[in-house]
N, C-alpha and C positions, 0 to 999 in steps of 0.2 A: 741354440741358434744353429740352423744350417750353414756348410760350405761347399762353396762349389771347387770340385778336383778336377782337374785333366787327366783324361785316360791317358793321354801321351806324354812321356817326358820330353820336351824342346831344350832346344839350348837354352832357351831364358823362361825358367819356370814360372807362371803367371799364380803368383800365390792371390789367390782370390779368396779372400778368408772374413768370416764376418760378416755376412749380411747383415744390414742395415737396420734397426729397430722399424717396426712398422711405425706411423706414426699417430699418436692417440687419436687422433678422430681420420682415418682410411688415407695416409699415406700412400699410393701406388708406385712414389719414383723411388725403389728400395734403393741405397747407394751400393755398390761392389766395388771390386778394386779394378774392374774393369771402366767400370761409368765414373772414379775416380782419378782416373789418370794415367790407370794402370802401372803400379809401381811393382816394382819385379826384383828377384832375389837372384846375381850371377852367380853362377857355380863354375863354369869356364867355357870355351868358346869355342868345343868341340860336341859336336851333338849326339844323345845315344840312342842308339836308332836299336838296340836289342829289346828281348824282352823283360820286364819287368822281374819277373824272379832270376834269370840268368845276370842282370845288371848287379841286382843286390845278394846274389849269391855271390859275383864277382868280387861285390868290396865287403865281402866281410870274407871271402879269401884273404883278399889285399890286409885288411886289417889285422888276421891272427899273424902271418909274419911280417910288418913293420910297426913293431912297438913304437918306435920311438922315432920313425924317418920325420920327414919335415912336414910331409905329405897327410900324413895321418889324422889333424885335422880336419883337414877339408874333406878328408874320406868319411869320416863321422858325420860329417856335415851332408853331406852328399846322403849316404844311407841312410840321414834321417829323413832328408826332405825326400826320397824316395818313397822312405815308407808311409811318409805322411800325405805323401802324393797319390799310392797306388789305390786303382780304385777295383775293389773285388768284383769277381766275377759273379755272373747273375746265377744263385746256384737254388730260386726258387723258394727261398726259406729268408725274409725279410732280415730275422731276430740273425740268424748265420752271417748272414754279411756286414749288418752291424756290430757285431762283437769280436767280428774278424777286423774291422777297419778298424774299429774303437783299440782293440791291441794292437795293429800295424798303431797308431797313435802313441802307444803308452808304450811301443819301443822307439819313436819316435824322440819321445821326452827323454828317457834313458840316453838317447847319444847325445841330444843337443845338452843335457848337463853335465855330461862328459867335458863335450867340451869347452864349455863353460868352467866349468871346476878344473879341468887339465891346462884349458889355454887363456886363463882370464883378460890376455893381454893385445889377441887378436881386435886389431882393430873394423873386422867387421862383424863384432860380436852382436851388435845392434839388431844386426838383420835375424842371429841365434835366438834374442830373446824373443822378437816379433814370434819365430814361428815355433817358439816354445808356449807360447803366452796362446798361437792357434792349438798347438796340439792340446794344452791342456780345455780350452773351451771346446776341442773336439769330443775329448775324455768327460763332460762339464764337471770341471774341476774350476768355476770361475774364481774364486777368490785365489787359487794360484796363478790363473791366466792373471788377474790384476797384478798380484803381486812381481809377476813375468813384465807385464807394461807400465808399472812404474820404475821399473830397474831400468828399463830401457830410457826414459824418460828422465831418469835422472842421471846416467851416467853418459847417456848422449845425446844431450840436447841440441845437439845441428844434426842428427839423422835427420834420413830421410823420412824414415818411419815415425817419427816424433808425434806430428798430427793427428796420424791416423791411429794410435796411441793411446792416443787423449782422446779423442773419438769411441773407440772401443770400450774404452773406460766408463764414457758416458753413458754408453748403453748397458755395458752389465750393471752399474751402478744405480740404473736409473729401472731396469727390471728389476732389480733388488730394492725397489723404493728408500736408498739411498738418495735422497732430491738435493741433499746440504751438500755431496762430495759430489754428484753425479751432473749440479750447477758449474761445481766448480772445475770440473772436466769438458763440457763446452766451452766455458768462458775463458780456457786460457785457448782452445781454436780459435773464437771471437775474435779476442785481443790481438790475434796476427791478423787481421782484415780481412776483405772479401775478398781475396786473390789466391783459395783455396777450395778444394773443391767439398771441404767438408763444414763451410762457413755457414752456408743457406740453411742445414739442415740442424749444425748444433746451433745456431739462433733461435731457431724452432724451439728444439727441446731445452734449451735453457731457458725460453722463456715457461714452458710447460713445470719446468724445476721450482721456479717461483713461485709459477702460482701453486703449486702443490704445497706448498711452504706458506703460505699465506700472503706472501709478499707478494701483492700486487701491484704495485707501483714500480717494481725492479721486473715484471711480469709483464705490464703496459711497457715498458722502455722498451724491453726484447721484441716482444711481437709488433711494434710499431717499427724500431729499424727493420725488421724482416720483411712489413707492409709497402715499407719506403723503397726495397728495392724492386716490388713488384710494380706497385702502384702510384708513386709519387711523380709527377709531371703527367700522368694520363687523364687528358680533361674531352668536352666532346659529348660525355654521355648526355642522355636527356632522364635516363629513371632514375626512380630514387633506389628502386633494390638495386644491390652490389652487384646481383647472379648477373645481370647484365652488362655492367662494367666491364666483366672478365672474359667478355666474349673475345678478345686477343690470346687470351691464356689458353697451355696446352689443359687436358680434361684434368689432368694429374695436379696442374698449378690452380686450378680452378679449387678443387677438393681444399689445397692444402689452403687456399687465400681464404677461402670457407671458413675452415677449421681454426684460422689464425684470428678472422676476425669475430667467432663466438667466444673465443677464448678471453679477448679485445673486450668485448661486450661481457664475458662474467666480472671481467675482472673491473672494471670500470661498475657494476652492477655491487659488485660486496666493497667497494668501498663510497663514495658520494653519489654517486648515479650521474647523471647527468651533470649537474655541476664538476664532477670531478673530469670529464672531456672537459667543457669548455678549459676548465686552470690549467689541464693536461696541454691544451695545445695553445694556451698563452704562454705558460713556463715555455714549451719547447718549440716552439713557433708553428703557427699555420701548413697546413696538410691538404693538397689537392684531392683527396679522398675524406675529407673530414666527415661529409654529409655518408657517403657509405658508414663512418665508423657510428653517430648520431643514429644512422637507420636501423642496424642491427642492433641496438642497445634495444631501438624501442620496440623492434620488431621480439626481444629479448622478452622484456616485461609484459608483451601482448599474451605472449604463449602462457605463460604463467597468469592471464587475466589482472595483470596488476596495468589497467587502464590509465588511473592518473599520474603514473609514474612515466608512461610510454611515455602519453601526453606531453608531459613535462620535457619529456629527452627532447621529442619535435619542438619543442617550442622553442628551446635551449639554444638549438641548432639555428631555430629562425631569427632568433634575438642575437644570436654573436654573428650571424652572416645573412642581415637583411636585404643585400642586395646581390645573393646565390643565386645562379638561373634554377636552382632549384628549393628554394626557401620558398614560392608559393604552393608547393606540391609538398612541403613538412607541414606549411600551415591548415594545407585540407587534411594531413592527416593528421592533425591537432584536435581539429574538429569530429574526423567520422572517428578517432578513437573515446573522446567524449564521448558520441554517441552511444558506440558499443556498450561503453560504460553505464549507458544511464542515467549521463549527469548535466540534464536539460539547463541548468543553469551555468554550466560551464562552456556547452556547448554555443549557449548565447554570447559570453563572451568571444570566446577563440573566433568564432563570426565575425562577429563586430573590429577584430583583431586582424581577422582577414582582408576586411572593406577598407578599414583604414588604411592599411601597409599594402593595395595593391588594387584602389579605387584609381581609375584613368588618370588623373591628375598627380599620381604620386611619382616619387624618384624613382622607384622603380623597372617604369617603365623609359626613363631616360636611357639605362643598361640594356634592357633588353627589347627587341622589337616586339610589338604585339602581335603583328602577321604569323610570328611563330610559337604564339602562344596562348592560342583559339582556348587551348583547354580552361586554360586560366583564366581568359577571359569570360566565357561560358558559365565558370565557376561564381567569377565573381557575380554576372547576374544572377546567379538561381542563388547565392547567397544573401543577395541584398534585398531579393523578393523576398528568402525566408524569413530575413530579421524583419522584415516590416510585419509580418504573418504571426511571427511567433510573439513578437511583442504585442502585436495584436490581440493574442492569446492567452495572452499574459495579463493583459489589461483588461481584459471580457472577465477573467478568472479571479482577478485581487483587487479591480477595481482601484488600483492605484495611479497618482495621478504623474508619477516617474514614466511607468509603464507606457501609457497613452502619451506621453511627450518623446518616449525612444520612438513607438512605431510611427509618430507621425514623422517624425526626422527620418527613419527610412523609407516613409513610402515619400517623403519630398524628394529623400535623394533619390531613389529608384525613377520618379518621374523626372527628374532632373536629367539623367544621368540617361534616361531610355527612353524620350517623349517619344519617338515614334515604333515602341514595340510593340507587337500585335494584343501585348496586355496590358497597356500603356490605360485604357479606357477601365478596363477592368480593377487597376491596382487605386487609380484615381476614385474610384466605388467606392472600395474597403478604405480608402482614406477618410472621405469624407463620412463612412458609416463610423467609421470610427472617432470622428469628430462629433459627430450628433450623439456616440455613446457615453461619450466625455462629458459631455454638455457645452460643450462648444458647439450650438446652435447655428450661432454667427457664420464661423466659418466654416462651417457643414453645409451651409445654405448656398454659400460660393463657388463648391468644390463639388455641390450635387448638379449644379447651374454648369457646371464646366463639363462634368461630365456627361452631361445630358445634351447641350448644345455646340460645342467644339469640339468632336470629335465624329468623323467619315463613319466609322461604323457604331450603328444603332442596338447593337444588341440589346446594353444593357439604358441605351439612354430615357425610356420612357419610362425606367420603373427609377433610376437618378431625376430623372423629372417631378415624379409625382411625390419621391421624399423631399426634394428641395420643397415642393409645397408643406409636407409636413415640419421640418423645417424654420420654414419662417413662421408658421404659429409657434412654434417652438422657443423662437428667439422673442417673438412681439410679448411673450407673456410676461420678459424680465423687463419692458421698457416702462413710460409713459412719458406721459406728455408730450412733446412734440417729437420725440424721435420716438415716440412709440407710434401717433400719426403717420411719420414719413415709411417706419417700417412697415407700417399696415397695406399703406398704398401699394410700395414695392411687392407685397403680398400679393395684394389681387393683382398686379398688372403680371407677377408669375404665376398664379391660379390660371389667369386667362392663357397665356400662353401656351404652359402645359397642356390644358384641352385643345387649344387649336393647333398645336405641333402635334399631340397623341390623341385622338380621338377616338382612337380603339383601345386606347386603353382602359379598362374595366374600373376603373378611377374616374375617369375622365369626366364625365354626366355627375358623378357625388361631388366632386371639386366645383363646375359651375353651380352645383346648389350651392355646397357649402358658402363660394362665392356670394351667390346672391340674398341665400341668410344672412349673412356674415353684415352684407353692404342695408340689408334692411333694420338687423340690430343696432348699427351705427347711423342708422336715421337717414339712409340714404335710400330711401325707397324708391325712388325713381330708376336710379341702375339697375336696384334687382326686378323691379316690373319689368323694365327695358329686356334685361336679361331674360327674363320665361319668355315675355311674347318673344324672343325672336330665336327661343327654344320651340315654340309651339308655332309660329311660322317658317320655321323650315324645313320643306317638304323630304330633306334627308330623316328627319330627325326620329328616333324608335317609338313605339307607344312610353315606354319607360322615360324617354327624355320630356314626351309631351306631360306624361303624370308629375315629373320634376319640376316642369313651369306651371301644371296648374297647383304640385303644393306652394311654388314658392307666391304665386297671387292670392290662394289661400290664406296662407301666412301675412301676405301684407292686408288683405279684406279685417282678417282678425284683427291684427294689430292696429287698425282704423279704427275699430269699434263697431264695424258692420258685421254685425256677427251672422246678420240673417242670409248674407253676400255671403259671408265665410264658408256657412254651412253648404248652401249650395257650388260652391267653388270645392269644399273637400267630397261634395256628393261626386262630380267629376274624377277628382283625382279615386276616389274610392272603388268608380266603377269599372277602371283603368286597369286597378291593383289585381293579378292574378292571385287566386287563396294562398298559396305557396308563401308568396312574397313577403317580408318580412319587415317590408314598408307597411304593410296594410292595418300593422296597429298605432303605427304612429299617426296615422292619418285617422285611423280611428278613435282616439285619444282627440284628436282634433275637432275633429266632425262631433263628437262628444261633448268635447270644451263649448262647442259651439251653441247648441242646443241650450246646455249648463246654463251659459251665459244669459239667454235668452229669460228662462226659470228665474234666474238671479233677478233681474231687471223685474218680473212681474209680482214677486215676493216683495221687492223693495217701493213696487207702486204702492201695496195691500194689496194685493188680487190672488190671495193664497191658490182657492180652488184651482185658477189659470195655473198659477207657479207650479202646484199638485202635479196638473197635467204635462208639463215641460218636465219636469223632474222625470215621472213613467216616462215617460217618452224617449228620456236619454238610455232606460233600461231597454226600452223594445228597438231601437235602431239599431244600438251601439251595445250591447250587453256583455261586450268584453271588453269595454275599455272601461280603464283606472276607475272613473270616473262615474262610472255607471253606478257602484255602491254606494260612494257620497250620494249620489240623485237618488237611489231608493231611499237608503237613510233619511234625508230630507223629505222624502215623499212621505213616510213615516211618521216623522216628527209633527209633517205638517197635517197628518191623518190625526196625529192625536191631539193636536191644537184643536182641531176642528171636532173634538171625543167621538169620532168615527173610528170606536173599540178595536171591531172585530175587523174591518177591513185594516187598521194599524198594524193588529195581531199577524192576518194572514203576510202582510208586507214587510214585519219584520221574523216571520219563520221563514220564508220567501230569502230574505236577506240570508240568516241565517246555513240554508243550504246553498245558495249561489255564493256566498264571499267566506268562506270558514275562515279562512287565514286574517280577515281583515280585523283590523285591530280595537275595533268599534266592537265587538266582537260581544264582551265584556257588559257591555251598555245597556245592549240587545241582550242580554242575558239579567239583567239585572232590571231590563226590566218586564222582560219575560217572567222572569221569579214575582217582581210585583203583585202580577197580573195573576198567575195561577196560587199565589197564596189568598190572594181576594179571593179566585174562585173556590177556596177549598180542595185544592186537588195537591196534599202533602208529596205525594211520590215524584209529581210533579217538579214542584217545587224544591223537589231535594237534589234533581238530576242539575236543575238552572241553576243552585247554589255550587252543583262540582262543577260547571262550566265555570262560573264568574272563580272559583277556589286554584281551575288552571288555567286562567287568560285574564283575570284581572290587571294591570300594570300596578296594582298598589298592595304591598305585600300583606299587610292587614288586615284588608280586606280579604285577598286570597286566604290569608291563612285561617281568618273566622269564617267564613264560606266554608271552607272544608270541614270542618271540624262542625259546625252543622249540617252541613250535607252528612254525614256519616253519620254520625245521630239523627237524624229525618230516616236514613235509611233503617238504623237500628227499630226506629218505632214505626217504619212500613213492612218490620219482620223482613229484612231483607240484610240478614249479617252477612252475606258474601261480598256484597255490593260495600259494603259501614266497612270491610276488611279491606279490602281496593282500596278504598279512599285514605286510610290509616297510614296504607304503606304510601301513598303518593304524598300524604302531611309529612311523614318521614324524612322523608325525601330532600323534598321541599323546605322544609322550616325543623332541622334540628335545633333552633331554637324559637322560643326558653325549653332548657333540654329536658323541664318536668313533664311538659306536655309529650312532647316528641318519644319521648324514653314510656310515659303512660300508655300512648298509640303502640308500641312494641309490646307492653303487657297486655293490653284487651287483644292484640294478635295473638299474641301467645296462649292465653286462656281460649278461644275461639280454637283455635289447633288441637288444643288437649280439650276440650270438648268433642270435639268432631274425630278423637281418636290417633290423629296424626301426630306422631312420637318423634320423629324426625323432623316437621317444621316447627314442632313446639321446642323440641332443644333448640332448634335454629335459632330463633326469636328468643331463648333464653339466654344466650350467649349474645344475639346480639344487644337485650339490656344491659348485662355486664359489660362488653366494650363501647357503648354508649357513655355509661355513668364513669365509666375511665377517661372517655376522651373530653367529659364535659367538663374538666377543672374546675374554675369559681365557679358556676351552674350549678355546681352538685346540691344537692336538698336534701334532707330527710329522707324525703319520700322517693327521692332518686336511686339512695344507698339500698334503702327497705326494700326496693324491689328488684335492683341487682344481688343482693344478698338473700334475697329467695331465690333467685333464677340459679344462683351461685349452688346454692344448697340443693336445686330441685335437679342439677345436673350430678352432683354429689351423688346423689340418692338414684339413681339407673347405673353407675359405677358401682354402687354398695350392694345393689341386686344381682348385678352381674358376677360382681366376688361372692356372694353368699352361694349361689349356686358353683361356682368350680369346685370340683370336688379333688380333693388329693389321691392319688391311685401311685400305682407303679407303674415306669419306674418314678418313682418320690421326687427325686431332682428333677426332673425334668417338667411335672404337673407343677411343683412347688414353685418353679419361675414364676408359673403364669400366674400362678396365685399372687403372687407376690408382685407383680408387676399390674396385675389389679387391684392390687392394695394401695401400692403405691398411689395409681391414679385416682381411687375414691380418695385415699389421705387428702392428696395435693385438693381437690375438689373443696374437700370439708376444710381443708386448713382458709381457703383463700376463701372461702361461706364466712369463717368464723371473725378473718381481717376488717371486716365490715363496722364491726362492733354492735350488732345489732343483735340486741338480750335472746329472745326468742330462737335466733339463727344462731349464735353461739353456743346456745343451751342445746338446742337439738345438734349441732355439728360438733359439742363434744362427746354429745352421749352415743353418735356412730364412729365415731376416731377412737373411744373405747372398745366400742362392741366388737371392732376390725380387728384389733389385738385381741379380742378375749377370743371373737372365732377364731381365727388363727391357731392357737395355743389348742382350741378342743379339736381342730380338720388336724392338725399334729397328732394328736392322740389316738385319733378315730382312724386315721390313715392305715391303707391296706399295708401288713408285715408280709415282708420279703419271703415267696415259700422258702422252708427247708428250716425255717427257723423253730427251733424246742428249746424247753429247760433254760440253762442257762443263757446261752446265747440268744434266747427271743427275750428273758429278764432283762439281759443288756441293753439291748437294740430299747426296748419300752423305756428303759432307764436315762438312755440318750435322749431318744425322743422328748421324755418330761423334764430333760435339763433343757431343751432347746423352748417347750412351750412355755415353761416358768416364767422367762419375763416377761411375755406376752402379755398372759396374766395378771403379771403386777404391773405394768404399763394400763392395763385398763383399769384397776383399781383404780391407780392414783390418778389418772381422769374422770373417774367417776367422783372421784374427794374433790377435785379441782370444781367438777359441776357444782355436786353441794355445798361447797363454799361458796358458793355464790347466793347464796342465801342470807350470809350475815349482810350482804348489801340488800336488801330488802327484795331481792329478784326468787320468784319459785313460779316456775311451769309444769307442766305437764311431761317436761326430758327431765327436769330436776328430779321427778316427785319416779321416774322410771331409773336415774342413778341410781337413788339411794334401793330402790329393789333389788339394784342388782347386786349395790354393796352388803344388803341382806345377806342375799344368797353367797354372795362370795367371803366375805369377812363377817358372819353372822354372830360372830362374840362381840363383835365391837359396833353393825349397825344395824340388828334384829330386834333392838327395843322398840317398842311399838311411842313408850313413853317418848322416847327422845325425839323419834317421827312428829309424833304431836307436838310435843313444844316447836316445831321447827313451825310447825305448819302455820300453830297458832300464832306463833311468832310474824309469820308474815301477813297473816289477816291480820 
């Protein structure tokens, strides 16, 4: 620690000793003994105006001759505080001047324990230890300076010096992070009260002692009396941060009230959080700064990102002081820290938290005027609009029926609360949209009606018009009987309205149809007449509206039974229709219907030929509509009733290319096939069978269709075509899986005919997981032919190993070997699983061969240069240890084949084992005898 000295000695030496500990987070008011009260040490009341070394050359004259005068004392005393006083001269060499002060010091100590040790009994020894207890933290000798101010401390507890003592103490103590003793050196200052000047500063650091200590709760007591003396009774503010508050405060008091209240905020932070304020200031009662100590907690937890902690602090604070002019400014920041957080669901509440605790009607606003509290009020609109919105979003999202009951209670209360706000019309929208999303029809209908006709501005009212129309169909489809009637009415008479309040709305004209459809389905044809003609009488009205009155007199001619009126009434509307329009095929549909109809009536006189003609007829006017394929169809039918062959024929090839998709499709195909199997034309015939095999609707039919077509094709020499159709049976009809699994064999034989090695394994494999997936399905003849396919994949693995040849380096070729062995093994082993005699017999006699190759590629393998004599004997020696059991691995599956003999089984891999066992075991199966019995045996 630095000291401040006086270059001059005064009569009343201003011992300024000890500067103040900085304080842990930027203390600026350092304490002195100057800004302390200035407590001063008297020597006597004559001043020495000489110079420093002549003064103290003086009394240590004086001192070598009077040993023992009375005076002698205070001479020591004198000399010391000189020397602890004098300040060296500036002699340009830093390290010089302190080592020269530092010894005036340390002769310093030398007198004052002189006279301490000499004159124990002086009673103003007090003031000896003080500036023995400086010299020595001048020298930093602090645990003597302690030892210096506890002596004082205890043996003169009414000095003056006492306080500042304990002070002193506290800070060497406490730079020594001593916290346990350097507490307890503040708090006996403390316990003399504020009427000291070094109260404000050890409450500081004895609270800092605590919480260094973990005690925070003795940590909060401290720094909250130290809050109280700054902050308690200062009301007025309007923010929620503290920085503002303090605008009273000098810059230095600001820092330390900072400093006091994060300390406030950890310590409150490591033990309950926010609950632990609220119990804090119920135990110790209520605090005109409480909301500042709640901000910085939460303002704590923010920095650190712990969101729903802040949260929680703001809420804390709003819950224990709901009626603070500044609880609706914790509660928005309840909310925007949800936000930050992320926590859309919480955020809806603390809203909803907001509207309630400070919606116009509450107590709240009995305290405080709204005039001065625009923000809040501000707030609460845009809050009460969002929870209508976000509930809204909510309900659009989960479709829950909670959900669409919040947002409609906030947009009631929003319209409630705000009838005349510029999005008063607007929020009334999304209410009622969201009423229709509900399925509250009902009152969707009331609330489209409202907002469409009571409200000054139009923006959104014509398109709330034209839903209330949608709407009340909406609702009429849950009724009947008579308030299905009454709704119906209220219907049209809002149909009509909507078009004569919005006539430019692009709705408008479709709604008067719908209207007058609507009123001719319900057998009120007179309205909807009423309605076109006086669409089509007035001289406003577009081509488009004219074409809407002649479908809808169309429509009723039709529905009359005048169809011949009909047809000329949609000739009108038709020639209205620009090609574009997308009206043009419903009326062509119509005009179509119309025609039909006409056909219909002369078929059911008998007057086929006539009906014939109305039938083409709907084809040559109308040949895009629906309707036009049924009337060729029938023109068709009625051509071959009439066995007018060829003209039939051309009308349903005709048909055929104009309606592909039509579902009749099949019909036309079957009996197209008929037709050219009469005439002898097989290829023919075979094309009209894959037609009815892919558009039949009857799956047995389709599937025996196919399955002669590809045989028709077979025998018009055309297997590419027989190959197509195979895979499309596949396809189509994996069952019964004998067939479906037989179509992958003759694919697969067609492939390896034609050379293709890669789609014949293809189709080999996929027999095999055919006859796996088929379960009960499985046949004989299912297994038989995945167990060839099984073996015939075997056997290109078995090729592939027979050619790798062994080389050097040996390890490294031998992998591969080996790893194509492995793969033909696994091949032949899962051929052999089948159980089928044949595929067994041949899958063991190559599961032999692989090991006996093996064992001779071992032998026949290139040796390592460099190798002679003995060491290539060895190397050959290994090698034939390693092929041996190869060897006899393939024996004893060749024994295993031949065994299979005594079960009455011998083929052509049987009668190829026993050769090899010849060759390989020729003492024991080179008799030709035993060959023969075997053989005879099985004939």
């Amino acid at each position: 620690m630095k000291f401040t000295r006086p270059v001059i000695i005064p009569v009343i030496i201003v011992v300024s000793w000890f500067t103040s500990a900085c304080s842990l987070l930027h203390d600026d008011r350092d304490i002195t003994i100057a800004s302390l009260g200035k407590h001063t040490v008297k020597l006597d009341d004559v001043p020495i105006e000489a110079s420093n070394e002549l003064t103290t050359a003086a009394y240590r004259d004086y001192l070598k001759t009077n040993d023992t005068s009375d005076t002698r004392p205070q001479a020591l005393r004198r000399l010391a505080d000189i020397s602890l006083e004098l300040q060296p001269e500036e002699t340009g060499q830093q390290s010089e001047a302190t080592l020269l002060y530092e010894q005036q010091a340390t002769d310093s100590i030398k007198l004052y324990r002189e006279v301490l040790e000499n004159y124990p009994a002086r009673t103003d020894n007090d003031s000896v230890l003080y500036q023995l207890a400086r010299a020595y933290e001048t020298t930093n000798k602090p645990e003597q300076s302690l030892s210096s101010l506890a002596m004082l401390i205890q043996q003169y507890p009414d000095s003056q010096y006492v306080l500042e003592a304990h002070f002193r103490r506290g800070e060497i103590l406490f730079v020594q992070k001593d916290y346990q003793d350097a507490g307890k050196a503040y708090q006996a200052i403390v316990a003399t009260g504020n009427n000291n000047p070094f109260y404000r500063q050890s409450l500081y650091k004895m609270g800092w002692c605590f919480f260094k200590q973990g005690l925070f709760n003795e940590a909060i007591d401290a720094f909250i009396a130290l809050l109280d003396l700054e902050l308690q009774g200062i009301e007025g503010q309007e923010t929620v941060s503290g920085e503002v508050r303090f605008g009273y405060l000098t810059r230095a008091d600001q820092e330390l009230m900072n400093d006091t209240l994060r300390a406030v905020s950890l310590s409150f932070s490591y033990e309950a959080g926010p609950p632990s304020v609220a119990e804090y200031f119920t135990l110790h009662g209520p605090r005109d700064y409480e909301d500042i100590i709640y901000d910085r907690l939460g303002l704590l937890y923010l920095e650190k990102k712990r969101f729903n902690d802040a949260a929680q602090t703001f809420q804390m604070f709003v819950d224990n002081n709901p009626m603070h002019q500044q609880a609706p400014a914790f509660q928005m920041r309840v909310i925007k820290t949800y936000q930050q957080g992320n926590f859309p669901t919480l955020v809806l509440g603390a809203k909803k938290s907001f509207v309630d605790s400070y919606q116009l009607q509450s107590e709240y606003w009995v305290h405080h005027p709204a005039d001065k509290n625009q923000h809040t009020l501000d707030f609460l609109q845009l809050t009460m609009r969002d929870l209508s919105r976000d509930y809204h979003a909510l309900a659009q999202k989960n479709r829950k029926p909670a959900d669409y009951q919040q947002a409609a209670h906030w947009y009631h209360t929003y319209l409630e609360s705000y009838p005349s706000s510029n999005d008063a019309q607007k929020m009334n929208f999304l209410l009622a949209e969201l009423l229709y999303e509900s399925g509250d029809y009902r009152q969707a209908t009331q609330e489209y009606v409202t907002t469409a006709y009571q409200y000054d501005n139009h923006k959104q009212a014509s398109e709330a018009g034209y839903a209330s129309v949608i709407a009340y169909a909406k609702h009429e489809q849950s009724l009947d009987g008579a308030d299905q009637q009454a709704w119906h009415h209220q219907a049209t008479e809002n149909s009509l309205k909507f078009a004569a309040s919005f006539p430019d709305h692009p709705e408008a004209l479709a709604v008067l149809t719908r209207t007058s459809e609507d009123l001719l389905a319900t057998g009120d044809s007179e309205q909807a007449a009423s309605i076109a003609h006086a669409i089509i009488d007035n001289e406003l009205a577009t081509p488009t509206q004219h074409r809407i009155a002649w479908t809808v007199l169309a429509h009723t001619y039709f529905d009359r039974g005048d169809f011949l009126q009909a047809e000329s009434a949609y000739q009108e509307v038709w020639q209205r229709l620009p090609a574009e329009n997308t009206d043009k095929k419903l009326i062509t549909e119509r005009l179509a219907a119309s025609i039909y109809k006409q056909a219909e009536i002369e078929r059911a006189a008998g007057n086929l030929p006539v009906a014939v003609g109305h039938f083409q007829r709907v084809q040559k006017v109308t040949p895009s509509a629906s309707i036009a394929a049924t009337a060729e169809y029938d023109a068709a039918a009625g051509l071959m009733s009439l066995q007018q062959w060829s003209q039939a024929t051309a009308v349903l090839e005709r048909f055929r290319r104009s309606y592909p998709d039509d579902p009749r499709q099949s019909e036309v195909t079957r009996r197209l096939a008929t037709a050219y199997m009469a005439e002898g034309q097989p290829l023919h015939a075979a094309a009209e069978f894959e037609r009815i095999g892919r558009n039949h609707s009857d799956p047995v039919i389709r599937r025996q269709s196919l399955w002669q077509s590809a045989e028709l094709y077979e025998q018009a020499q055309r297997p590419e075509k027989a190959i197509g159709i195979y895979r499309v049976y596949i396809e189509a009809f994996p069952q019964p899986a004998e067939d479906a699994i037989e179509a992958r064999h003759l694919i697969a034989e067609y492939y390896l005919a034609a050379g293709d090695t890669g789609k014949h394994q293809q189709w080999l494999a996929a027999i095999i997981s055919a006859d796996q997936q088929a379960g009960t399905s499985r046949t004989n003849r299912t297994r038989y032919l995945a167990a060839t396919a099984q073996f015939s994949l075997a056997e290109t693995d078995y090729q592939k190993y027979r050619a790798a040849k062994l080389g050097l380096p040996l390890k490294k070729t031998l992998a591969l070997k080996r790893q194509l062995m492995d793969s033909a093994l696994q091949h032949y082993e899962q051929a052999a699983s089948y159980d089928i005699a044949e595929v067994t017999t041949a899958a063991t006699f190559r599961t032999a061969d692989i090991y006996m190759l093996l064992g001779t590629a071992l032998m026949e393998s290139e040796r390592p240069p460099g190798l002679a004599g003995e060491t290539l004997e060895q190397y050959d020696i290994l090698l034939e240890e390693q092929a041996y059991p190869f060897e006899e691995q393939a024996i004893a599956l060749h024994e295993t084949n031949i065994a299979r003999m005594d079960s009455g089984l011998y083929d052509s891999w049987i009668e190829k084992s026993m050769q090899q066992l010849a060759r390989l075991v020729p003492a024991q199966y080179a008799k030709l005898e035993r060959r023969a019995s075997y053989v005879e045996a099985i004939q």
